[in-house]
N, C-alpha and C positions, 0 to 999 in steps of 0.2 A: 606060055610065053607072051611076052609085050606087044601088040601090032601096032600101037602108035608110035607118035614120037617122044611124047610127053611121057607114057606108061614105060618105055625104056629108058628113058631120063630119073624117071621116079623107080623103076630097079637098079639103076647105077647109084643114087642116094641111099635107097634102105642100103644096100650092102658096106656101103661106106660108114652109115651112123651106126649099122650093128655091130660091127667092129667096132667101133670108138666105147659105145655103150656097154660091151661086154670087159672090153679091157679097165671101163671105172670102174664097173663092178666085182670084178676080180681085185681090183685094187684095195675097193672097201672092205670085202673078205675076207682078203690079207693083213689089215689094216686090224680089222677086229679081232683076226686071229692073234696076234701081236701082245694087244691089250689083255684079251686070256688070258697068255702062255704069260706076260709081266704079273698078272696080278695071281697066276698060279704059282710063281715062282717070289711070291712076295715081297715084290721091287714096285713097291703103292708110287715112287715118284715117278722113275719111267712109266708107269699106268696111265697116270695123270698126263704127263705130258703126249703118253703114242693116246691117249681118250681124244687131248685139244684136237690132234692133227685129223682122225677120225671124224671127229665132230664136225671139223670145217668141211673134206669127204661127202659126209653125208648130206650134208647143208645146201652144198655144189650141185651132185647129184638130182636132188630133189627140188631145185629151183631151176635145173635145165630139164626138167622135166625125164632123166635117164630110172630115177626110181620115185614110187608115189611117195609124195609129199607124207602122208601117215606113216609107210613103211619106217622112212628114216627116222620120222618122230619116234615110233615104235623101238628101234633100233639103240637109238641113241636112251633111249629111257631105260631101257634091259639092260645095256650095258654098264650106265652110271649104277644102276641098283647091283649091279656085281660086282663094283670097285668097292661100294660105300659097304654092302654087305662083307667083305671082306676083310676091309678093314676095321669093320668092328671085333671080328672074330677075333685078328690079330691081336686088337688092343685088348681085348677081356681074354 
């Protein structure tokens, strides 16, 4: 437990950002789960457009410091290679 007054001020913040930070990241989760389940279901435009909304997600994320800067890059790179991969399938 806190004995100062600043060490309890600074336990009243983390519990506030962890909360905020888990609920983006649940958001992005969702977010990706989405673009999945569009491009399992072979709806490449809905893909595309729930990809942008993701995109900016991760973007956010990773400039407010809530996920490392790599992870998103990471994130967002896996993903486009599984819309693009797919739709090539489609097309041949």
């Amino acid at each position: 437990m806190p004995n100062t007054k600043s060490a309890k001020k600074r336990l009243r913040q983390d519990a506030v950002r962890r909360i905020h930070n888990r609920a983006v990241k649940s958001s992005i989760r969702s977010s990706i789960r989405k673009v999945r389940e569009a491009v399992s279901a072979k709806e490449f435009e809905k893909a595309d457009e729930l990809f942008r909304v993701t995109v900016k997600k991760l973007d956010k994320a990773g400039a407010k410091n809530v996920m490392h800067q790599k992870t998103t890059s990471r994130l967002k790179s896996r993903l486009n290679h599984h819309i693009k991969s797919a739709k090539d399938k489609a097309a041949a």
